[in-house]
N, C-alpha and C positions, 0 to 999 in steps of 0.2 A: 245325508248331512250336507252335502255338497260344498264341503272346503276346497275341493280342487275344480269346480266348476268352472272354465274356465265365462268371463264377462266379455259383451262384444266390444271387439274394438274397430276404431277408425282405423284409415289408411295409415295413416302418421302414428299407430300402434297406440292412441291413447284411449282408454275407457268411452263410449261411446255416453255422452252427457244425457239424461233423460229432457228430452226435448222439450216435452210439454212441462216441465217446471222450470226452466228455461225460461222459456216464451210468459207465463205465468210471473214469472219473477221479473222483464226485462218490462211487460205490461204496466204493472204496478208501477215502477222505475219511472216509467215513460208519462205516468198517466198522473205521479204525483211533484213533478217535477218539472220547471218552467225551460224550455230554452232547449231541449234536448236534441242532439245530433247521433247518430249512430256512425261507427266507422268499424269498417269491416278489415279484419288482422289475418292473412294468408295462411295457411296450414304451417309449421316448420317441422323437422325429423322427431322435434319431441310432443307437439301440441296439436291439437286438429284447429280448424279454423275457426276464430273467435269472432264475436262482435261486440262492442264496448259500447255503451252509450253515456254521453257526457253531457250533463247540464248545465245551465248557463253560466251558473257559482263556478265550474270545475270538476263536482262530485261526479264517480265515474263508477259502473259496475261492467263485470265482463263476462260472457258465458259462452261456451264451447259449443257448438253447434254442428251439425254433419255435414256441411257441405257449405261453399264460399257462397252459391246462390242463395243456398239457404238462408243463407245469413243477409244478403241483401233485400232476398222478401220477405222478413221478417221485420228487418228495417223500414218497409216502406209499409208493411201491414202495418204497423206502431205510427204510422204519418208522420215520421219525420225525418229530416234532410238524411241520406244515407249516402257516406262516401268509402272509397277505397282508400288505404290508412298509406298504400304503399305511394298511391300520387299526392296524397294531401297531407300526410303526418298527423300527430297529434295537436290538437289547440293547446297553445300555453297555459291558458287558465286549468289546466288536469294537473298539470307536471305544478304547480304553485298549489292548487286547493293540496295533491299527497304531501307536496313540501311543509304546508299549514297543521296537516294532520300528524306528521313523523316526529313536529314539533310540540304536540303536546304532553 
């Protein structure tokens, strides 16, 4: 039945994301949307390490990834600009497109 099974997890204890739907879903993202940057988000004690891709409008998606490089060459397999979130922060146009959206 396998209710107690236990699922893998990352270092950072969280469920280990299915990568290839990930990649599949960031694909997509990337491929129907103008302008798009990745920026890659560090593990923290509750999350494993993300990468967020944000297009030109704002709109932004995020997905959990196993590993920090992972998540930069994934960024640059997708061919577009890929930075680390902790030297460059986020672009303003993200934080205003959620604000546009919280708003409706």
């Amino acid at each position: 039945m396998g209710l107690f099974r236990r699922r893998p997890r990352s270092s950072a204890g969280e469920p280990i994301s299915d990568s290839k739907a990930a990649r599949t879903h960031l694909q997509q993202f990337a491929s129907t949307r103008r302008g798009v940057e990745a920026y890659v988000e560090p593990p923290t004690n509750v999350t494993a390490p993300t990468i967020v891709l944000v297009a030109w409008d704002g709109e932004w998606t995020r997905r959990a990834v196993r590993t920090r490089d992972e998540a930069f060459e994934l960024g640059n397999s997708l061919g577009v600009p890929t930075y680390d979130v902790q030297a460059t922060g986020y672009p303003s146009r993200m934080r205003e497109w959620t604000s546009r959206q919280r708003k409706r």
